[in-house]
C-alpha positions in Angstrom: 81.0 -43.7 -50.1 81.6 -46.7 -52.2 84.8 -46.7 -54.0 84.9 -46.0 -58.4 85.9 -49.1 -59.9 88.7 -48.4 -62.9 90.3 -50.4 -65.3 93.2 -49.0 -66.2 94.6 -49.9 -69.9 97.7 -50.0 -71.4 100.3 -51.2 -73.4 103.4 -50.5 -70.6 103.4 -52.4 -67.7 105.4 -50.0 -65.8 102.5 -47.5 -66.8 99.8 -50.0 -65.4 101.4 -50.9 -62.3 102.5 -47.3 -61.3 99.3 -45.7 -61.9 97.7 -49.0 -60.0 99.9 -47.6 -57.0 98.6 -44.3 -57.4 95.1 -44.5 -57.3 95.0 -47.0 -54.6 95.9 -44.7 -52.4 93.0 -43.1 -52.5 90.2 -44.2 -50.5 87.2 -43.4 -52.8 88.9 -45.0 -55.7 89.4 -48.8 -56.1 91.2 -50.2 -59.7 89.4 -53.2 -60.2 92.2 -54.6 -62.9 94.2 -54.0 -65.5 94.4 -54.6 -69.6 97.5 -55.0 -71.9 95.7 -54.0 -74.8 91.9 -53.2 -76.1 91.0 -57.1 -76.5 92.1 -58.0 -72.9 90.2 -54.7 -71.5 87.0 -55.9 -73.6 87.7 -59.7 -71.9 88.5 -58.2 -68.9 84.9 -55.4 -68.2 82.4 -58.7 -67.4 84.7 -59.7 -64.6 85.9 -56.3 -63.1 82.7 -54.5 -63.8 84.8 -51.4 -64.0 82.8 -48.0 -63.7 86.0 -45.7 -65.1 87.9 -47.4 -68.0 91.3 -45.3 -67.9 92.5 -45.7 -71.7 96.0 -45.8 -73.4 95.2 -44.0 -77.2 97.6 -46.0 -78.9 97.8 -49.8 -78.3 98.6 -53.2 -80.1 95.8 -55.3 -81.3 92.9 -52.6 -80.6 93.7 -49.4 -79.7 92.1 -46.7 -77.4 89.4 -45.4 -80.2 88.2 -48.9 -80.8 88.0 -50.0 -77.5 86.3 -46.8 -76.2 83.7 -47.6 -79.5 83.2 -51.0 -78.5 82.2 -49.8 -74.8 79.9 -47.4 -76.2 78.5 -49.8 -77.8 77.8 -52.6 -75.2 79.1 -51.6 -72.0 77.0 -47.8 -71.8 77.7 -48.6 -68.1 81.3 -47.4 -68.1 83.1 -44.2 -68.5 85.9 -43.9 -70.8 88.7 -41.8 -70.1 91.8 -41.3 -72.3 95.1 -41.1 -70.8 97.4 -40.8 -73.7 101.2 -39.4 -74.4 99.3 -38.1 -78.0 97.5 -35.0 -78.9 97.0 -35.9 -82.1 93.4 -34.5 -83.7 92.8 -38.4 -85.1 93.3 -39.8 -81.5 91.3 -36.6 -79.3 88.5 -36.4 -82.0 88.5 -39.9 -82.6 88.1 -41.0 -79.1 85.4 -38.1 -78.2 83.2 -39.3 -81.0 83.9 -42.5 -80.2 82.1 -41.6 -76.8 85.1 -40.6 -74.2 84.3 -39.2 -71.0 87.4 -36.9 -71.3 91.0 -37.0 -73.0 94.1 -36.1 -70.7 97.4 -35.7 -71.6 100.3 -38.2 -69.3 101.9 -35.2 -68.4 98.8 -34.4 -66.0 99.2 -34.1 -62.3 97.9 -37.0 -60.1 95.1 -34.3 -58.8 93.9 -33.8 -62.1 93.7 -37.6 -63.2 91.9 -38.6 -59.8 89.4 -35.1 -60.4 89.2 -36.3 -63.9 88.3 -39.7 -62.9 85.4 -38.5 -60.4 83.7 -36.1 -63.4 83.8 -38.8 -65.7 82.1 -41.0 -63.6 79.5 -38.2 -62.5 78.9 -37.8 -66.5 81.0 -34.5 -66.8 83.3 -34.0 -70.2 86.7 -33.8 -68.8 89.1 -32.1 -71.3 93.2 -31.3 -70.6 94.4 -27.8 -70.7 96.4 -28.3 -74.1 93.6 -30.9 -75.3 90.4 -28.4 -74.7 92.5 -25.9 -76.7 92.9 -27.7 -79.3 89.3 -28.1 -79.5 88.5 -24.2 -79.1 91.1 -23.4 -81.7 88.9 -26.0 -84.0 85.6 -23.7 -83.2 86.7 -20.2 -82.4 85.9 -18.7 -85.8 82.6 -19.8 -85.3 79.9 -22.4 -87.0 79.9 -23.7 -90.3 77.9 -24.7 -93.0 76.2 -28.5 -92.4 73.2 -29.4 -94.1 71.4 -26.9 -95.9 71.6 -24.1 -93.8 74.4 -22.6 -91.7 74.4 -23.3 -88.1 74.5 -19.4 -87.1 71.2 -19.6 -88.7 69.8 -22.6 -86.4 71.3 -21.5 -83.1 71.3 -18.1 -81.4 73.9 -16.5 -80.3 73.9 -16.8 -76.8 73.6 -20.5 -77.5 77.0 -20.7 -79.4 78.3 -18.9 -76.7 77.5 -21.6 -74.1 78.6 -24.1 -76.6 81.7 -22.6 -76.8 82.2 -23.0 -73.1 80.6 -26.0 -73.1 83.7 -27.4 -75.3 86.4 -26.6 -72.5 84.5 -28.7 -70.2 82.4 -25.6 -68.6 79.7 -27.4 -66.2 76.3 -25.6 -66.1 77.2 -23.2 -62.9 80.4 -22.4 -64.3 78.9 -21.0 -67.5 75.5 -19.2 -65.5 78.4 -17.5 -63.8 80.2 -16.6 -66.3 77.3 -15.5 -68.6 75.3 -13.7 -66.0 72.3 -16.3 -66.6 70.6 -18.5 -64.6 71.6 -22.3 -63.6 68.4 -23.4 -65.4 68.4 -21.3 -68.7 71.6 -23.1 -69.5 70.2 -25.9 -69.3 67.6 -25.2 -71.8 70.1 -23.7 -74.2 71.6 -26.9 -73.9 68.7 -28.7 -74.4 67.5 -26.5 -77.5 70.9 -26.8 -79.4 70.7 -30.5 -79.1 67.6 -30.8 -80.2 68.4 -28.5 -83.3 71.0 -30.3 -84.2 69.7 -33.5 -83.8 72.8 -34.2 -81.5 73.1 -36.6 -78.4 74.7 -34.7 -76.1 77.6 -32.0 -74.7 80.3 -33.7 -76.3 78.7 -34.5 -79.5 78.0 -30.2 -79.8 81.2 -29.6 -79.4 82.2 -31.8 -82.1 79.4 -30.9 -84.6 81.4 -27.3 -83.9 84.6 -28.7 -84.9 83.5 -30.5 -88.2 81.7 -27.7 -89.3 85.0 -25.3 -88.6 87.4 -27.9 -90.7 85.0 -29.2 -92.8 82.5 -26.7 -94.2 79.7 -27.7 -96.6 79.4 -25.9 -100.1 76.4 -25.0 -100.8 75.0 -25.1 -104.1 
């Protein structure tokens, strides 16, 4: 198996260098280089063609959310994943918008980063235990208002049910399991939410949970 190229970034070198040591052990993982900051990551991607970008949330010059924008934007190619001392909602809801793969906390064991590392490069939302609660917490009393209608009026409820799973990082099979349903009707629940809501994908459903739970619309 060819190895996932990462870039790790951030702003403590001691950070850099000792998770540098720690994933090169691993055979299937190879880290490709290494950025001070979000300018020298962004100067740094053409070279290393990185597949994983393992992101710092708080950085001089540009920080994690900007950088992880800026990749969005023109380097689609490569995952993001936050690695980050803070769980603060501007830093995990900034970075997940901004298009992160996942958002772990430093505190995580080395298992969890290099599993983390894998699902964000297979396309997976990887979310930390504390972080994916903070997220449910944002969405557990349920959709809000958006445009003119409330969501509990666009999507069933099954499908809020699989959304809610959906926000804690629940692949397909995990959530068929746990419903009772088949692989491929969560799928098209999936599919018929995003397309409701005009949404691009898993993450972005979460989100548009989380908006509508801390910012509901007034209607008229």
């Amino acid at each position: 198996m060819t190895p996932i190229r990462v870039l790790v970034v951030d702003d403590q070198e001691l950070m850099r260098q000792g998770l540098r040591k720690m994933l090169e052990i691993e055979d299937d993982i190879e880290v490709v280089g290494t950025a001070a900051d979000g300018v020298a990551a962004l100067a740094a991607v053409p070279r290393c063609r990185p597949q994983v970008a393992l992101v710092d949330a708080r950085m001089p010059r540009m920080d994690g959310v900007e950088l992880i924008t800026r990749l969005s934007a023109d380097h689609p190619e490569v995952a993001s994943l936050v690695l980050s001392t803070f769980d603060e909602d501007e830093y995990i809801f900034g970075a997940l918008r901004a298009g992160a793969r996942g958002y772990l906390l430093k505190d995580s064991s080395p298992e969890d980063l290099i599993r983390a590392i894998h699902k964000a490069y297979e396309g997976e939302t990887v979310l930390d235990g504390p972080v994916a609660g903070r997220l449910v917490e944002e969405i557990r009393l349920g959709p809000r208002r958006r445009t003119g209608l409330p969501d509990e009026e666009l999507l069933s409820g099954r499908e809020i049910e699989v959304a809610r799973m959906i926000a804690v990082g629940a692949a397909n099979r995990e959530i068929a399991a746990r419903l009772d349903i088949a692989e491929g009707t969560v799928k098209n629940h999936v599919s018929s939410m995003l397309r409701k809501l005009g949404l691009r994908d898993r993450t972005q459903l979460a989100l548009h949970l989380a908006d509508d739970r801390r910012h509901p619309r007034r209607t008229p």
